[in-house]
N, C-alpha and C positions, 0 to 999 in steps of 0.2 A: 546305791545311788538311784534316786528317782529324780527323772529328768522328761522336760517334754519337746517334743523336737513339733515345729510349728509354721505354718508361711508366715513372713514377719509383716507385721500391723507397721504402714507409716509411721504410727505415734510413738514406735518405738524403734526405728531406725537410728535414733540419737545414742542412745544406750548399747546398741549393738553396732555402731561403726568405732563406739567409742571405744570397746570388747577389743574390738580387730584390731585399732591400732596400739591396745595395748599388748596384743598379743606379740605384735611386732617390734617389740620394743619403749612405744610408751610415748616415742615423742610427736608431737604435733604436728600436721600437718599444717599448710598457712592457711587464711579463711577462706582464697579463691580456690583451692583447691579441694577442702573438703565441700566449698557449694557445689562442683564441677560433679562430682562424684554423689551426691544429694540428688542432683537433677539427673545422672543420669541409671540411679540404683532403679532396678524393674521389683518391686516390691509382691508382686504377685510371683515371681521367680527367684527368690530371695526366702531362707530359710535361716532358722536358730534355733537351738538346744537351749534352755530354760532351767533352770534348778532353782524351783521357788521363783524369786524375784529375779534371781541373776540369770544375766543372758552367758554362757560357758560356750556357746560354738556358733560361726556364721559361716555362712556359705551362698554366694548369689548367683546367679547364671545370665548375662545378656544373649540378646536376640537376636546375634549375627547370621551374617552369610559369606562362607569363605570361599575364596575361588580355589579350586582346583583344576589339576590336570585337563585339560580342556577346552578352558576357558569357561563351565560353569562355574554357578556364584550359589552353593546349596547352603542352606540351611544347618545353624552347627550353636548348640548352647555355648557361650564364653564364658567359662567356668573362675569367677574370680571370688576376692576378699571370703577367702577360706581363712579358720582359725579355731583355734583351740582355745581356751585359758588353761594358763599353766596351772592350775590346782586341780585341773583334769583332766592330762593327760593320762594315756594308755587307761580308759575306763573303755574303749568303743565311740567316744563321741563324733569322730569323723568319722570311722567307716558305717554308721549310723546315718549320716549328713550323705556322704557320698552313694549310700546306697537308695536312699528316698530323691539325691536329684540324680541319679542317672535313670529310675521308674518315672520320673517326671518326664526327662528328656527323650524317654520313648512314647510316653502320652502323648507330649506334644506332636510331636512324629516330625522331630529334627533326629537325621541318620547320625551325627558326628557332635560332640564335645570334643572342648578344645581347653587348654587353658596352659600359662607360664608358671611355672614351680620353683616357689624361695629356694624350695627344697628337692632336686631333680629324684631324689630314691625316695618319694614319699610314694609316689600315684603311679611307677608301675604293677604293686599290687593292686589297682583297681581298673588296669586297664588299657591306660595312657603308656604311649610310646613318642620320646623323642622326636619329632618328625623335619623341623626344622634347625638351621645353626644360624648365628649371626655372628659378622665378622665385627672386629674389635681393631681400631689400630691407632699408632700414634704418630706423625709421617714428619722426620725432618726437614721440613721444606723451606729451609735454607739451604740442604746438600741435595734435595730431589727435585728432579726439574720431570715438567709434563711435554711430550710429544703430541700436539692437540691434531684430529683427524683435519680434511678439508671441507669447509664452511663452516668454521668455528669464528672466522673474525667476520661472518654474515650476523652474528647474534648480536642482541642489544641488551645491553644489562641494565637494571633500570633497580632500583634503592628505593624501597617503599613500607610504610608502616604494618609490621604483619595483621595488624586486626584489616587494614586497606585492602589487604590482597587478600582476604580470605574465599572468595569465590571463584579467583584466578584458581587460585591454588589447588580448592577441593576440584574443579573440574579437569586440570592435570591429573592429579591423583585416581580420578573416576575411570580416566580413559586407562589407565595402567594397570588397573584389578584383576581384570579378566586373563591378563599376558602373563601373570606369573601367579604360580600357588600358593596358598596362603597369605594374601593379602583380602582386609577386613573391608566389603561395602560398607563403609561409613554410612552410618542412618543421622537423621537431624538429632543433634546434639552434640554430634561425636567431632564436629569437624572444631569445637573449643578446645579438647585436646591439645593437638601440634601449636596452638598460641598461646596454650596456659603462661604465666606469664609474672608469680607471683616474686615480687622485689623475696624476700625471705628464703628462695630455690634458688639464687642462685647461684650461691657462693663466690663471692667474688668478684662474677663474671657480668659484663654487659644485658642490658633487658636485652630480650630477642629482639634477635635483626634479619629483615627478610629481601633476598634479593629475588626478580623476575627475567627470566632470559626469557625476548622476544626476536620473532621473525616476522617483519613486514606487518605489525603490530598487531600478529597472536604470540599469545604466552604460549610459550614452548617448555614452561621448566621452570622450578623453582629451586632458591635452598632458605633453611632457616638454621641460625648458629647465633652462638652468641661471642664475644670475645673476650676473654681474660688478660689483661696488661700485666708486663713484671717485664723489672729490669735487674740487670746483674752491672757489675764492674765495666762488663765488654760492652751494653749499651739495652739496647729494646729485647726481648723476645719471649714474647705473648703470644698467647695460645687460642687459635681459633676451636671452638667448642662447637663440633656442628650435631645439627639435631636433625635433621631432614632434609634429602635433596629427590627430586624428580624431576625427571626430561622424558621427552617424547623422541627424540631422536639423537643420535651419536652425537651432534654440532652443538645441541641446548645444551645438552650434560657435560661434554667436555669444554665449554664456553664457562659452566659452572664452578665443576673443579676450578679450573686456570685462574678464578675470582680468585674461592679461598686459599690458594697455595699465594697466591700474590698479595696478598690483605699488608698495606704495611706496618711495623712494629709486633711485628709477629714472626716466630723460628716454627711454630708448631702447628698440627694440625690433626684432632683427637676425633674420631669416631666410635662410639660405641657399639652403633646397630646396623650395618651396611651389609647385604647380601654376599651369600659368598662368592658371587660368582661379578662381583662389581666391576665395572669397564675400566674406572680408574687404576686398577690394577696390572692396566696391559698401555698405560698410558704414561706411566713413570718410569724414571731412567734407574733407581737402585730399589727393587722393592725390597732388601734388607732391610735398608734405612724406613719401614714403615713399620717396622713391628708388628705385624698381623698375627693376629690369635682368633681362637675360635672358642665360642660356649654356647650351649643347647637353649632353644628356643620354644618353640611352641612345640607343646606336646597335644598327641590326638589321640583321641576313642571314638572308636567304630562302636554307635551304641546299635545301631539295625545295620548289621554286615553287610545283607545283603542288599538293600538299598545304597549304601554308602558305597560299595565296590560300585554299582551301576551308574552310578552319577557322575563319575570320572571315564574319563576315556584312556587311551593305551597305546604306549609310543611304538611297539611292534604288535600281531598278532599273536594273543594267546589263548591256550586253552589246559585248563590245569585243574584239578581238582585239590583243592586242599581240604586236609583234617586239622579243623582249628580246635585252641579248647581258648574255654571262656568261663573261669568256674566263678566270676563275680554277674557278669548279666547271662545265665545259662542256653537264655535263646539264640543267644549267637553260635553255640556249640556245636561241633559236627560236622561231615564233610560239605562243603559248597563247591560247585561246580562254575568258575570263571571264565568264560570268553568272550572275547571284545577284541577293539582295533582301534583305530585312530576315531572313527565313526561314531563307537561306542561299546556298550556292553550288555551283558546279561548274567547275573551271578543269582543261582537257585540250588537249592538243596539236591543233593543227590546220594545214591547209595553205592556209587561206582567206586572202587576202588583211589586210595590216595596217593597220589605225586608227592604231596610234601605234605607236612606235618609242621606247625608250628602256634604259636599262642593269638590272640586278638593284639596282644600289646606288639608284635612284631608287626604286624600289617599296619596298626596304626604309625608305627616309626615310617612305614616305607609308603605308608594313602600321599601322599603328595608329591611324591617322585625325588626325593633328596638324599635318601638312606635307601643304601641297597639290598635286595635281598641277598643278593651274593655275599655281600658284608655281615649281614647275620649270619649266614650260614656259615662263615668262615670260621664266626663267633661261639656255633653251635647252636645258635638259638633256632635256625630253623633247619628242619632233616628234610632232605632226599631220600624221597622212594623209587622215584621213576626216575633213570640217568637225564642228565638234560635238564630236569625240569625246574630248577634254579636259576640256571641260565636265563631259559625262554619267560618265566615269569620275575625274574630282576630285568631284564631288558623291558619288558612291554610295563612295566610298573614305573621306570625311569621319566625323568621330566628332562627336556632342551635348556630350559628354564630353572634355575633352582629357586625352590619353593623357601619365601622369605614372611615373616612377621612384623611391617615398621614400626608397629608399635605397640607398648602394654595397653592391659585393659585391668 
């Protein structure tokens, strides 16, 4: 097979997004959303495989900046609309693609790739570790009642067009980036996302509906949902479909819930993506009744380790040397020497003997403080050499905060 792998020419992004969503199946997206994804493809960060006329593999990377442990907001490619064509599989085409952008993504001298996986056993051979989860749930609420904190009936809920509130909204959002890991600074474009809006998405279900919890008339919080109606024999019960919610404090967010569990003609109340670590969950009276599950999230690659370990900070005191292997980006390979604190850090090569031993792809699981290293280790994935040293670096690698993704890219 002769093939040429190439940064994709605007004039032909039509052809190569057309590739990807065949690759996924075939079926169409609606026309607001492939313009959405149009305007926001970075064409100079954006590559495909060629055979002849045909475009057989894509792969693009946006220009984010994730927050991490800390509260910094570093620099990280967002590794999306990957793909294969099925009449070329297993030839090399993607570890071809993945190998040309993760040399990009060191050019550029972004420390961290990131990206969500159709397919989660695909891209720990290149690197990528599990790093976040998102909770899942479906909440009877007609049998689950909420216990709301005090100054929840100070809040003003207010019923407004989501394209109206898009400013409210993104500047909640803004203030919340830096408080918890893995959440994306939205750059200008990105904030059409959360209102994409197209009648053909949404099965069913109501156009999106957005509500505003205010105090003393600042926006304190928003949510976006849409609702699905259905009735049985017994009478109403319609399923609130929510899509995003943020507050700035205990009284906004639990004013918000209280909305959706209350919506009338409605028994249900479905989340997909909500943090695992969500307040609503310590605010209801049967959390059996919500069916909570859990599935993998954003996965991360430490493309410059040692950059990447410095840019985050460390919820106890450590100092550790680990022997990493890396045999896909080789410069990451070898012992680094880690210590930091709450303050900050310093991770540089060294020749000192090793504490632990373990892969790039395990440190990537654990760079945002939600995956333990203790928990690998249990796994076997990461060895003890020096007693203790598990311990001391799962503790000081841990987040207060669990590191979340609210939305694909």
């Amino acid at each position: 097979m002769t093939t040429e792998l190439r940064v994709l020419r605007p004039s032909e992004w039509d052809d190569w997004y057309r590739k990807l969503i065949l690759a996924f199946g075939g079926v169409d997206e609606s026309p607001e959303e492939r313009e959405l994804w149009d305007s926001l493809t970075e064409h100079e960060r954006s590559i495909g495989v060629w055979d002849g006329e045909e475009c057989v593999g894509t792969a693009g990377a946006f220009s984010f900046r994730l927050s991490v442990p800390g509260g910094a907001v570093v620099p990280a490619a967002g590794v999306t609309m990957v793909s294969v064509a099925a009449t070329h599989r297993r030839r090399g085409v993607l570890t071809s693609m993945m190998r040309r952008q993760l040399d990009d993504v060191r050019k550029w001298g972004e420390p961290l790739a990131v990206l969500t996986a159709s397919e989660p056993a695909i891209y720990g051979r290149f690197g990528y570790g599990a790093a976040t989860l998102q909770l899942r749930a479906e909440i009877d609420t007609a049998r689950v009642r909420l216990a709301v904190p005090e100054g929840t009936d100070d809040i003003r809920l207010r019923q407004v067009k989501p394209t109206d509130a898009g400013a409210e909204c993104e500047a909640v959002y803004a203030r919340l980036v830096a408080g918890r890991p893995g959440m994306l600074a939205r750059r200008p474009g990105w904030e059409r996302l959360p209102v994409l809006d197209a009648p053909a998405d949404r099965e069913g279900a109501s156009p999106l509906q957005c509500v505003l919890a205010e105090r003393g008339g600042e926006v304190v919080g928003y949510t976006l949902f849409r609702i699905k109606p259905s009735w049985d024999t017994a009478g109403p019960n319609g399923t609130v479909i929510l899509q995003d919610l943020q507050a700035l404090d205990p009284a906004g967010c639990a004013a918000l819930w209280r909305f959706l569990f209350g919506i009338d003609l409605t028994s249900k109340l479905r989340m997909l993506n909500r943090p695992v670590d969500d307040p609503w969950q310590h605010l209801v009276s049967d959390i059996r009744r919500c069916n909570v599950r859990l599935r993998d999230s954003l996965h991360v690659r430490l493309v410059e380790l040692g950059a990447a370990l410095e840019a985050r900070t460390y919820r106890t005191p450590v100092d550790v040397v680990m022997d990493v292997e890396d045999d896909f980006c080789p410069w990451n390979a070898g012992r680094w020497r880690l210590t930091g604190d709450a303050k900050g850090a310093s991770c540089k090569r060294t020749e000192d003997d090793a504490d632990l031993t373990l892969s790039v792809r395990e440190l990537g699981a654990a760079y945002l403080g939600g995956i333990s290293l203790s928990a690998l280790a249990g796994a076997g994935r990461v060895r003890e050499v020096r007693a203790g040293a598990v311990a001391e670096a799962s503790g000081a690698f841990a987040s207060d905060v669990a590191p979340w993704l609210p939305h694909g890219f």
